[in-house]
N, C-alpha and C positions, 0 to 999 in steps of 0.2 A: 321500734320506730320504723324500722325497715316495714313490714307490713301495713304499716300505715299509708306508706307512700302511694299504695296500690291502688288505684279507683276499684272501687268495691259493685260487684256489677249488680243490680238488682234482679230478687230472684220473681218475681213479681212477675215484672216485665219478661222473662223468660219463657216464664209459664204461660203469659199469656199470648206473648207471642206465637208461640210452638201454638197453642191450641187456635187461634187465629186463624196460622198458614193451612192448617188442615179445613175448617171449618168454611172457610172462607175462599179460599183459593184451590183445596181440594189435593192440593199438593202433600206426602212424604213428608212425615217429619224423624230426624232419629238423634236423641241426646248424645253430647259428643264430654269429651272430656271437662274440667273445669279446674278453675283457680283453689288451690289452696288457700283457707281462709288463712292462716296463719305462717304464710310458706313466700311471704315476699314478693308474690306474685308468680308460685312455681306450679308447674301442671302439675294434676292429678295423675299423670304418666309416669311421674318419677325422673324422667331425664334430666340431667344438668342442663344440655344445651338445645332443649325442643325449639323446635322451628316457629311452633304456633301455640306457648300455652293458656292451656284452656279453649283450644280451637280447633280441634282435630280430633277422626274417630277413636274409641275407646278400643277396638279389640279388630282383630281380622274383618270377625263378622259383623262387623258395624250394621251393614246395610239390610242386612234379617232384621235387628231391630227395629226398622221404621215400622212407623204405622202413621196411615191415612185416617184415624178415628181420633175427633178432637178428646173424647174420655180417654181413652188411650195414653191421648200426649197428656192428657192431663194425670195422668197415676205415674205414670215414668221420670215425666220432672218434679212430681211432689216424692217422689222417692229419690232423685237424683238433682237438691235443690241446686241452682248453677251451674247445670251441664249447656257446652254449645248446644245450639240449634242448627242442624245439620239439614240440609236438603238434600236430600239424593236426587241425581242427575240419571237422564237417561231412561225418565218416567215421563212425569208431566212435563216434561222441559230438558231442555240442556241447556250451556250457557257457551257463550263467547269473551275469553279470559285476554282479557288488552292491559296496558299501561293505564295509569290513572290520567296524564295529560294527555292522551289518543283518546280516552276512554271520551271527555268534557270535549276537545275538539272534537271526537265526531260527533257527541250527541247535538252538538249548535248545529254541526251541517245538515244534519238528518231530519232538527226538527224545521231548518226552515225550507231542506225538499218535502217536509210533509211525510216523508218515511212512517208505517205503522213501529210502532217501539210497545215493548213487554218495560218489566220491573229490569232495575238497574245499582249492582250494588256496589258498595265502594268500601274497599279495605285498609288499616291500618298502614300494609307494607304497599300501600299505592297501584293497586290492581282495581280494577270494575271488570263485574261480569253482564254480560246483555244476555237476559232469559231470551231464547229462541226455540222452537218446536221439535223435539226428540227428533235425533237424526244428523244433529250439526255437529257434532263432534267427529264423525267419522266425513265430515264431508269441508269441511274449515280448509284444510292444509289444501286443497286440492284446489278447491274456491280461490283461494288467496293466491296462489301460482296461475290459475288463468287470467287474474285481475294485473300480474305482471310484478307479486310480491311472495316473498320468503316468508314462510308465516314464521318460522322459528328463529331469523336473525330479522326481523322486526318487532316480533315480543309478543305474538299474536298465537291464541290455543284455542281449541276446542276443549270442553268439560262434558262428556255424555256417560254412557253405563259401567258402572264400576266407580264415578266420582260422587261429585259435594262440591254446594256452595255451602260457606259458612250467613249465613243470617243475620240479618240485627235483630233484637241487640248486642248478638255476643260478642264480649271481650277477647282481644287477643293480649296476653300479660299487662304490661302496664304500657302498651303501647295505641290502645285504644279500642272504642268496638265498632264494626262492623255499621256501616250506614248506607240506608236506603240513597241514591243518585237522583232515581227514580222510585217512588213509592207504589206499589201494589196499588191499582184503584179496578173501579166498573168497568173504565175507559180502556184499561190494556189486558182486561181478562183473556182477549184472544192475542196470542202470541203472533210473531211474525216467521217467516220463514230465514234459515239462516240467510239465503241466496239475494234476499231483499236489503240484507245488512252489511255484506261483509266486502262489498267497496269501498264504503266511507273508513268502516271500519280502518281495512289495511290501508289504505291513503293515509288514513290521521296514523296509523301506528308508524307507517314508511316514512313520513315526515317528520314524527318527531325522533324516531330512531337516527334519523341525518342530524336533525335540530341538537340531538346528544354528542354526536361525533364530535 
């Protein structure tokens, strides 16, 4: 019964997702761990108490695995049916990792400055990341301190080389999976620059971090 309780993630959609983001967007794709089918919703890690399961890299060398070749993604997750879909960061993109209520407050600000915006995803444990142009991750903390904000006691991160976003659809246990904010389209194929984003950004995070106190 316990197994049942699980939302059961389709391997379909996985596959064809991974072969999409390559094909389409041109982006890294690298299969990441997944749900035991019969494990209650327990990662293919083995841990008792994993942080992300079903949602996090398989091994050290996670990031050798990627590959940019839709066949590619397509033999790896037909061999690894329900593995995450893993982006590596620090290629095509890095990301800017906020709160999920900063995340929705600043994307209304942004859209009615008219700000360019990339894809925009949104996580189980209430985090969205904003794709931005390799290079923001090493430059976020520093961003956000001249804009007059703490990027790490406002809740605000860079994701660039050596990280991951995890993707929709993937599942993280029985907590939910991973959904687009912002959907991949024609319209946001050219990314934005972090330095264009990360006003609103740390405004909405420094507000709602008070909004918490």
């Amino acid at each position: 019964m316990e197994a049942a309780q699980v939302p059961r993630q389709r391997v379909e959609q996985l596959l064809d997702a991974a072969v999409r983001y390559t094909e389409e967007r041109h982006w890294d794709v690298c299969p990441g761990t997944w749900l035991e089918p019969s494990g209650g919703g327990r990662c293919s890690c083995g841990e008792e108490a994993c942080a992300a399961p079903g949602a996090h890299p398989a091994g050290d060398d996670w990031a050798e695995g990627a590959t940019g070749s839709g066949a590619a993604a397509r033999r790896l997750w037909s061999r690894r049916p329900g593995a995450a879909v893993l982006l590596p960061t620090g290629r095509a993109f890095d990301a800017v990792d906020v709160p999920e209520s900063a995340g929705f407050l600043a994307l209304a600000r942004m859209e009615r400055m008219s700000l360019p915006l990339g894809p925009v995803t949104r996580t189980p444990d209430r985090r969205m990341q904003f794709f931005v142009l390799p290079g923001a991750a090493a430059k976020a903390e520093d961003l956000a301190r001249r804009a007059g904000w703490n990027a790490a006691s406002i809740g605000l991160r860079g994701v660039g080389e050596g990280g991951y976003v995890v993707a929709p659809p993937t599942r993280v246990g029985g907590a939910g999976a991973v959904q687009w904010a912002r959907t991949p389209t024609t319209a946001n194929r050219w990314l934005p620059e972090v330095e264009e984003l990360i006003g609103p950004l740390a405004y909405a995070c420094g507000r709602a971090a008070a909004d918490a106190r």
